[in-house]
C-alpha positions as CSV (number, residue, x, y, z in Angstrom):
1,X,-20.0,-2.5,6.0
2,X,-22.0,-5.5,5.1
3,X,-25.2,-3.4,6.5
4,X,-25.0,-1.0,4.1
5,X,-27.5,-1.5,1.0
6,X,-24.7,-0.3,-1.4
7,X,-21.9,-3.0,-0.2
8,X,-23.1,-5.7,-3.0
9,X,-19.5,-7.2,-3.0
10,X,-19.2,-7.4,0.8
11,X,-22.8,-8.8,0.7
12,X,-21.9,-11.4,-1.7
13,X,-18.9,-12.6,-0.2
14,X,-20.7,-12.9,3.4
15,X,-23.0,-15.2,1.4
16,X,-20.3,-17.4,0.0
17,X,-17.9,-17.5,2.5
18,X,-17.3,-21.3,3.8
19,X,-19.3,-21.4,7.2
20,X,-16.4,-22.8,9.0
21,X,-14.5,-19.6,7.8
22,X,-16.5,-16.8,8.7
23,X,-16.0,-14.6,11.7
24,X,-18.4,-11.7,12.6
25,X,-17.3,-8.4,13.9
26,X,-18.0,-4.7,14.0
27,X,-15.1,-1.8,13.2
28,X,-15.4,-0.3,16.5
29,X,-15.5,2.3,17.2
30,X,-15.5,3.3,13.6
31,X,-18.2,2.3,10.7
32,X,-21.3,1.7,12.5
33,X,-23.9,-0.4,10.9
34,X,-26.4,1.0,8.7
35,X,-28.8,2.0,11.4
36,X,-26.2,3.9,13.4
37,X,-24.5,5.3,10.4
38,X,-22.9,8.7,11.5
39,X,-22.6,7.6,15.0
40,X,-19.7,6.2,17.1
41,X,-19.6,2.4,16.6
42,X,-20.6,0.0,19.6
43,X,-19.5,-3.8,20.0
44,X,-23.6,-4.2,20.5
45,X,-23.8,-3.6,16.6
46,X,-22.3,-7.2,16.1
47,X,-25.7,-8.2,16.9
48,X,-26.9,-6.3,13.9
49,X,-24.1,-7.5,11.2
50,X,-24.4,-11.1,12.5
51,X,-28.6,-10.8,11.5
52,X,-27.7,-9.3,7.9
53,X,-25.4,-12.1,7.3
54,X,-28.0,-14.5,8.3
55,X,-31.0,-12.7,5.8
56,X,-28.1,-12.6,3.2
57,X,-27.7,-16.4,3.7
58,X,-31.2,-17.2,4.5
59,X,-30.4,-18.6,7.7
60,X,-31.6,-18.1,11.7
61,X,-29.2,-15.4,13.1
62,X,-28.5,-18.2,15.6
63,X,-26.8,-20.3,13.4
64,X,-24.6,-17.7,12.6
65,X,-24.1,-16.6,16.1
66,X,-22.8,-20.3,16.8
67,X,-20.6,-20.8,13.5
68,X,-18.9,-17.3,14.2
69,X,-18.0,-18.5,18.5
70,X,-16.7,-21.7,17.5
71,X,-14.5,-20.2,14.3
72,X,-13.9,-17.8,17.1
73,X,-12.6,-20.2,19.5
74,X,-10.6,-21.9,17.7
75,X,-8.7,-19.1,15.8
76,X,-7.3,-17.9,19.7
77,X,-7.1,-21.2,20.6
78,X,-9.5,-20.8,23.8
């Protein structure tokens, strides 16, 4: 839900959150993103909640592309 204009508390704590803590994913195949509100929820939409969190942070999407594979990674051990 952190696409979704009204989700200031959501928002704010994708802001704070410790960069080595945060983990990106969608609610599929329920809660789309903002742009697919209504619809059935895709795994593509990660995309999309990864590049909030970055505006929200003021950060390329890249970096938080990267932060969320390695917290990824090492949360299933793989």
């Amino acid at each position: 839900v952190v696409t979704y204009p009204k989700a200031k508390e959501v928002q704010d704590a994708a802001r704070e959150c410790p960069l080595d803590l945060l983990l990106v994913e969608t609610d599929c195949p329920y809660i789309a993103t903002q742009k697919h509100r209504g619809k059935r929820n895709e795994i593509a939409y990660v995309v999309e909640v990864g590049e909030k969190i970055a505006r929200l942070r003021g950060v390329e999407a890249s970096e938080i592309a990267a932060a969320s594979t390695r917290n990824a990674e090492k949360l299933f051990g793989i």
